[in-house]
C-alpha positions as CSV (number, residue, x, y, z in Angstrom):
1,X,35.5,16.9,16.1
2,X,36.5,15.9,12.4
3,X,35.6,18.4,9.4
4,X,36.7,18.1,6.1
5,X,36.6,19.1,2.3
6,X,37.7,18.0,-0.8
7,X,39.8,19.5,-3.2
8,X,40.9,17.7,-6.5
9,X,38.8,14.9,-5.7
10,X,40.9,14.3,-2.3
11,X,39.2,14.4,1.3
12,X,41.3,15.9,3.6
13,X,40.5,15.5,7.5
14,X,41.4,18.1,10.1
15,X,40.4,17.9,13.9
16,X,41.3,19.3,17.2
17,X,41.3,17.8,21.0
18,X,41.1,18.7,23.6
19,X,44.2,18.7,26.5
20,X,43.3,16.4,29.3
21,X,43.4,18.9,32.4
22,X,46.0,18.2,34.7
23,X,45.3,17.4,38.6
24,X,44.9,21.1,39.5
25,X,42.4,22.0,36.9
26,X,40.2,18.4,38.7
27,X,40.4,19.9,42.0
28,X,39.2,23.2,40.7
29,X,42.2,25.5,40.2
30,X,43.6,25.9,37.0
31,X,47.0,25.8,38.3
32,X,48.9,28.5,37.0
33,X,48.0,31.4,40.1
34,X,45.0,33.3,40.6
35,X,42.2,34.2,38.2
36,X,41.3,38.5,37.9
37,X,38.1,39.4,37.8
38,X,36.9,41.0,34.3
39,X,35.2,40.1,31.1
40,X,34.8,36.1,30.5
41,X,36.4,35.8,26.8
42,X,38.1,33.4,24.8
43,X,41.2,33.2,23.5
44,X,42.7,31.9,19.7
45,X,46.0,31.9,19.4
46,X,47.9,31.3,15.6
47,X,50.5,29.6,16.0
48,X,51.3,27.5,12.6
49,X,53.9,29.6,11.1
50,X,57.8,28.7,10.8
51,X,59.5,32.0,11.5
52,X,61.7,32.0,8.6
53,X,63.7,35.3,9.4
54,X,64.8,34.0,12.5
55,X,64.6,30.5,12.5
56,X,68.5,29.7,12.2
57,X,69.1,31.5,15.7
58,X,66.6,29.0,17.2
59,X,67.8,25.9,15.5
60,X,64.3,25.2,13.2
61,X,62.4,25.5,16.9
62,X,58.9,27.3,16.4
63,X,59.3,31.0,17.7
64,X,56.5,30.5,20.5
65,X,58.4,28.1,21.9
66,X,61.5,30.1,23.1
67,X,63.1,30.1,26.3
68,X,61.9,33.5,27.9
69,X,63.5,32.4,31.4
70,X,62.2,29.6,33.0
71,X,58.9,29.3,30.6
72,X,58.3,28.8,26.5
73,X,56.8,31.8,25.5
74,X,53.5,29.9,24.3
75,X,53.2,28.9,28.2
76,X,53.9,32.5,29.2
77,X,50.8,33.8,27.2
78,X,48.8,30.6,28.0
79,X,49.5,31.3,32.0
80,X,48.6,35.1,31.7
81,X,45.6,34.8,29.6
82,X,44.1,32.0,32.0
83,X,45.0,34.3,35.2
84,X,42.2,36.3,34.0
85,X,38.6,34.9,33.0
86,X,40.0,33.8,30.0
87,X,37.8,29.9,30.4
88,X,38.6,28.4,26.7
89,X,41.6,29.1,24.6
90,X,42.6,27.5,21.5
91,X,45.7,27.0,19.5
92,X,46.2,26.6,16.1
93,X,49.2,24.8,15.0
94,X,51.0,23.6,12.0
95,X,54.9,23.5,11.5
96,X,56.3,21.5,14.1
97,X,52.7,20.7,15.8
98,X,54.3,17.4,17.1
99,X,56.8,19.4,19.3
100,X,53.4,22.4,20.7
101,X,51.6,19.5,21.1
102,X,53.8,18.0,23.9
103,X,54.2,21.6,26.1
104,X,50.4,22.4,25.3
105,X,49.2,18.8,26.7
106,X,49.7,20.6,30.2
107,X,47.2,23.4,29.3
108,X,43.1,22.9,29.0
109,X,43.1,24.2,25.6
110,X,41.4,23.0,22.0
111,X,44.0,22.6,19.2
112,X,43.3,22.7,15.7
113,X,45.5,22.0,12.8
114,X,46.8,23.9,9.2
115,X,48.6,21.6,8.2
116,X,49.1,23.8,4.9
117,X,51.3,26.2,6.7
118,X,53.7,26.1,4.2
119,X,51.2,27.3,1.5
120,X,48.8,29.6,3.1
121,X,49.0,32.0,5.6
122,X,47.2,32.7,9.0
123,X,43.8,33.4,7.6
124,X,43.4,29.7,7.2
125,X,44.6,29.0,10.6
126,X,41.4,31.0,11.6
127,X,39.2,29.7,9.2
128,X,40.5,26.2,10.4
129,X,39.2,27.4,14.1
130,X,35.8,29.0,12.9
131,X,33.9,26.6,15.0
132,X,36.2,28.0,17.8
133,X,35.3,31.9,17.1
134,X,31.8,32.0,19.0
135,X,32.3,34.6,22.1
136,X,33.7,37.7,22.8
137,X,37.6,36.9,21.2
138,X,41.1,37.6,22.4
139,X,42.7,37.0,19.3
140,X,46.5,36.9,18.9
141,X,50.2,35.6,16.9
142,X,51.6,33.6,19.0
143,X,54.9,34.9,18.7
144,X,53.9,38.2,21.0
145,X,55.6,38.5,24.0
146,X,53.4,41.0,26.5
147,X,53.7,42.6,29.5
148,X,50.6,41.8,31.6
149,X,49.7,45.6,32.0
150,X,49.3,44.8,27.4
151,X,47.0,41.7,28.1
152,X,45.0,43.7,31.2
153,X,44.0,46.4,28.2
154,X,42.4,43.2,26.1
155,X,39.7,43.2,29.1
156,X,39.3,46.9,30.4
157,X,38.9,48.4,26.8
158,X,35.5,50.0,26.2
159,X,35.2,49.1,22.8
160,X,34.2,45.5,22.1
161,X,36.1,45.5,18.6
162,X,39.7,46.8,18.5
163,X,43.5,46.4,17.7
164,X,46.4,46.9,19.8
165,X,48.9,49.5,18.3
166,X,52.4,51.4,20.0
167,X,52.5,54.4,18.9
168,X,56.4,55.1,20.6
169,X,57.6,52.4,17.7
170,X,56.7,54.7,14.7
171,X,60.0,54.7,13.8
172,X,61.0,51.5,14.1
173,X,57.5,50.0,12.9
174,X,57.2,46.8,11.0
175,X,53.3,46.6,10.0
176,X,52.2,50.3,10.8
177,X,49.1,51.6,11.0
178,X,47.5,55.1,10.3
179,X,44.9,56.2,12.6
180,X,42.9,59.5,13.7
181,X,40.4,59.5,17.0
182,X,41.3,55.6,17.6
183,X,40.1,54.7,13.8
184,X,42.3,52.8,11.6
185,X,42.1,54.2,8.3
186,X,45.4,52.6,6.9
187,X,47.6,49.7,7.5
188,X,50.7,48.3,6.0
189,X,54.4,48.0,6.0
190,X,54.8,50.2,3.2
191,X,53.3,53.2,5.1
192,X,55.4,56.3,5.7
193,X,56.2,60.0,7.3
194,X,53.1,61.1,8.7
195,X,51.1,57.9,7.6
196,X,52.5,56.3,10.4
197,X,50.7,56.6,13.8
198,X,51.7,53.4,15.2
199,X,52.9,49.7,15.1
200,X,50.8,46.6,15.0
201,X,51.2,44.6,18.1
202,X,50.0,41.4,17.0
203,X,46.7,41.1,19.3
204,X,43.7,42.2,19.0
205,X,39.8,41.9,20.6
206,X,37.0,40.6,18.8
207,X,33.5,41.3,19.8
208,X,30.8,38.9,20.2
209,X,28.4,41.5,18.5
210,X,31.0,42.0,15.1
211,X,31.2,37.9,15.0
212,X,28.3,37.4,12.0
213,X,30.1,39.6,10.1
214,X,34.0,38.6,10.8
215,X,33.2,34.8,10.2
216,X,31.2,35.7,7.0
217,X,33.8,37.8,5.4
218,X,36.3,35.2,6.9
219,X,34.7,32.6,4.8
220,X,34.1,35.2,2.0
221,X,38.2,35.6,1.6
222,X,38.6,31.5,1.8
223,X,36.7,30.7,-1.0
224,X,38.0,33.9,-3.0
225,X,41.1,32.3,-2.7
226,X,42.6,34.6,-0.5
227,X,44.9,31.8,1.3
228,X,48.1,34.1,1.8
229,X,46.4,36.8,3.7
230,X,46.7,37.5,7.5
231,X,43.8,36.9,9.6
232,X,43.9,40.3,10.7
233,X,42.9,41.4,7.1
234,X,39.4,40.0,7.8
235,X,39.2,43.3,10.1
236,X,41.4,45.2,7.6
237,X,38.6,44.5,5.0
238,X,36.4,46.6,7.0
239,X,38.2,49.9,7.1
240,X,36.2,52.3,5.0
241,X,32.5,50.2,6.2
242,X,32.4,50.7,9.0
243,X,35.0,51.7,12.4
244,X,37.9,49.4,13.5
245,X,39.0,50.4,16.3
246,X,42.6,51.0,17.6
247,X,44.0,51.0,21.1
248,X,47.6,52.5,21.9
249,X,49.8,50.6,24.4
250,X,52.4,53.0,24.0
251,X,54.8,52.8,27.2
252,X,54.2,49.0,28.0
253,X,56.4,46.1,26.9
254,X,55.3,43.5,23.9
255,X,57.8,42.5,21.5
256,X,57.1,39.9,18.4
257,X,59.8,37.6,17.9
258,X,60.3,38.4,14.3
259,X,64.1,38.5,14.9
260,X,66.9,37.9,17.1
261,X,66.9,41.6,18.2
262,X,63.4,41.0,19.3
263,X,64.5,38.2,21.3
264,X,67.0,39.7,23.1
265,X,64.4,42.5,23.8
266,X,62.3,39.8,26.0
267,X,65.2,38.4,27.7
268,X,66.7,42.4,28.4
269,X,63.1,42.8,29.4
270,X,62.2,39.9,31.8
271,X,66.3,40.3,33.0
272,X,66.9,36.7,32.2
273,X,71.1,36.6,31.1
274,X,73.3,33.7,30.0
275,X,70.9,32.4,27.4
């Protein structure tokens, strides 16, 4: 698929393909264990950024691809998220595509391309996938690590539209939210005291129902200008029109390699040593 637009009189083309599926995936098994029953959903996964904070710990490599033990992390989430009815995922890439694009061509999923990372921020990585956001949506960073029992909540949650939040890392949030009877009211890393309820997690659930309106004020932000938001602000924008929803995983293990802390966190986690 080829789209385009032009800006300063230049036509830029962007496309995604798809992976071939490996031998598994042509006999009917999509290789990578058994599939769960629950909800059939797909999955968009941002994956574009270059990690600044902790990219000299992992030598310029994109954070989704660390070593968790025996996997890439991008292949850990890829694995999980196809074990349950998970049938298309996508992956939008941009620094380093080259090097995704090698471990993803092992995967059956649709890549598309930002390739102004450097200038914009995730927002356009989902506007660059809008073709892509037509289903009930997982929609995640791909620099979250998650226990399965997180990922399981993505598809036993009653609410169709909702964010994942901890509410045990209030004290050592990053982006925190403020929420009262699951209802984000406020969000930000500036929050404090008893404005904090939670942290972000970095996934969230998108429902088929909400789509018109998320791709609308998706496109609405784009051609404000609004190139440096996160794609989560799309749902941000809503707070105060109508609910967003919030679901605390408090007690299970994600981590979002922002740092090397949060690294070693995985690796402590998943008991992998000597790396």
């Amino acid at each position: 698929m080829i789209q385009g637009f032009r800006d300063s009189g230049q036509y830029v083309t962007l496309f995604h393909r798809k992976a071939l599926p490996t031998s598994a995936e042509r006999n009917g098994h999509n290789g990578h264990g058994s599939r769960k029953e629950g909800l059939h959903m797909k999955a968009l996964i941002m994956a574009a950024g270059k990690g600044t904070r902790i990219s000299r710990y992992i030598e310029g490599k994109p954070k989704c691809t660390v070593d968790i033990g025996g996997m890439r992390l991008i292949e850990y989430t890829i694995q999980k998220l196809l074990a349950w009815n998970v049938d298309k995922i996508g992956v939008v890439l941009g620094y380093q595509a080259g090097v995704l694009e090698d471990i993803l061509s092992e995967y059956p999923v649709e890549i598309y391309y930002n390739y102004f990372y450097e200038v914009t921020n995730s927002i356009a990585s989902a506007w660059f996938a809008k073709d892509f956001i037509d289903d009930d949506m997982v929609m995640m960073n791909a620099d979250v690590f998650a226990e399965e029992s997180v990922i399981n909540r993505l598809f036993t949650m009653e609410k169709e539209t909702m964010l994942l939040s901890d509410s045990s890392r209030r004290e050592m949030a990053d982006y925190k939210f403020y929420y009262e009877d699951n209802q984000l009211i406020k969000f930000g890393k500036e929050l404090e005291g008893e404005d904090i309820s939670g942290e972000y997690v970095g996934i969230a659930r998108v429902g088929r129902s909400f789509l018109p309106e998320f791709k609308e004020r998706l496109q609405n932000l784009i051609e404000e200008g609004k190139y440096n938001m996160w794609w989560e602000d799309v749902l941000y924008s809503f707070v105060g029109e109508r609910p967003i929803y919030v679901e605390d995983v408090a007690g299970q293990f994600w981590a979002e390699v922002d740092f090397i802390e949060d690294y070693e966190r995985i690796l402590e986690f998943r008991e992998v040593k000597g790396m």
